[in-house]
C-alpha positions in Angstrom: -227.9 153.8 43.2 -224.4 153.1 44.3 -222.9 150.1 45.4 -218.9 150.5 47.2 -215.6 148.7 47.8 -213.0 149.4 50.0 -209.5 149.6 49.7 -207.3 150.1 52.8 -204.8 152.4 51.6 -202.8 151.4 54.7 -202.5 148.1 53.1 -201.9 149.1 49.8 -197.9 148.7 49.7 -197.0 148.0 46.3 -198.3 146.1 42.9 -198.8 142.7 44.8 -200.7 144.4 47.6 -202.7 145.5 45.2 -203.8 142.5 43.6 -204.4 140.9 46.7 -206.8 143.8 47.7 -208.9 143.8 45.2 -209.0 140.1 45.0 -210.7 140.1 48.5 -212.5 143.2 48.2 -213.8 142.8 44.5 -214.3 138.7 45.0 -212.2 138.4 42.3 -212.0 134.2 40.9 -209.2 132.0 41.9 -208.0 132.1 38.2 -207.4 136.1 38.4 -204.1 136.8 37.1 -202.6 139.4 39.4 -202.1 141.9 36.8 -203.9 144.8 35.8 -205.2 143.3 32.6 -206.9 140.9 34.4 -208.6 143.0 36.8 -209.9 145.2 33.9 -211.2 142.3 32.5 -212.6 141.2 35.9 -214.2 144.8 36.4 -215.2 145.4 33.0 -218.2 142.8 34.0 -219.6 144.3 36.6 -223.0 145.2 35.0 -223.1 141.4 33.4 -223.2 139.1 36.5 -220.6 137.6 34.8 -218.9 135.9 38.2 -215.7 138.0 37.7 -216.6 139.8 41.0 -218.6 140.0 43.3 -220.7 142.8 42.0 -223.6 142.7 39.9 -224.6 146.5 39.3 -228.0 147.6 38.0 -228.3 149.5 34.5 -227.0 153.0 35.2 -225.3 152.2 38.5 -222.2 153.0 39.7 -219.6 151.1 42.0 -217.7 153.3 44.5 -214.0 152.0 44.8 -213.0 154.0 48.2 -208.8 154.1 48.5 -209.0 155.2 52.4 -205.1 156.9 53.5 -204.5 157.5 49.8 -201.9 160.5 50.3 -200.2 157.5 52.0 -200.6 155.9 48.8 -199.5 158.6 47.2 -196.4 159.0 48.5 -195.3 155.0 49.3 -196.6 153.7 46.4 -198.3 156.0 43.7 -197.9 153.6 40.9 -200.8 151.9 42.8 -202.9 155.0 42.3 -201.8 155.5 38.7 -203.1 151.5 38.2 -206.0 151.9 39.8 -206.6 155.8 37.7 -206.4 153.5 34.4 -207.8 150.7 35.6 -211.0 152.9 36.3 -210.6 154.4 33.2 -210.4 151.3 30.9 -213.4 150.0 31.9 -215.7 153.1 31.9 -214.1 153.5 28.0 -215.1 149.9 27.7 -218.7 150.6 28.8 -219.3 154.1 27.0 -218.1 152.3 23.4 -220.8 149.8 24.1 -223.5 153.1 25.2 -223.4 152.5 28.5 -222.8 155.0 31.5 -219.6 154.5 33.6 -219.5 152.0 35.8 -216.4 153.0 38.2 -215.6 156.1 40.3 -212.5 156.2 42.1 -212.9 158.2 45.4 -209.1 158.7 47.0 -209.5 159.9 50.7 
């Protein structure tokens, strides 16, 4: 099972474009702090209906984040990928320390 988010690589300009992506596409609370602490926090909940996002994955499922244009990305802005590289990776750490399988794949197209 997979569930997906969309980022619009298009969109995805710099650092504050960033957070403001992901708060609309993850459902991210009011209270989310634009920084990428934050949305690792936010993300790292994903499997606990916890009301950081809008996702609520099953046990074993994984949530698809989609960066469409990304070698746009890449090449405007590629300390957006390397955010969104750690950001993936911090919260998969954070679920295999606790025996769970990751929770985030990043697919750049």
């Amino acid at each position: 099972m997979t569930a997906s988010a969309r980022l619009d690589g298009r969109r995805l300009t710099g650092m504050p474009a960033l957070h403001r992506e992901c708060r609309r596409e993850f459902g991210l609370p009011d209270f989310y702090g634009n920084n990428i602490s934050a949305l690792i926090d936010c993300l790292s909940g994903v499997r606990d209906n916890d009301g950081m996002s809008r996702f609520a994955l099953a046990p074993g499922e994984l949530l698809d984040i989609t960066v469409t244009d990304a070698g746009l990305v890449r090449r405007q802005a590629p300390e957006v990928l390397a955010a969104l590289e750690d950001v993936v990776e911090e919260v998969n750490l954070r679920h295999a320390e606790t025996g769970a399988a990751p929770a985030l794949r990043l697919l750049l197209r």
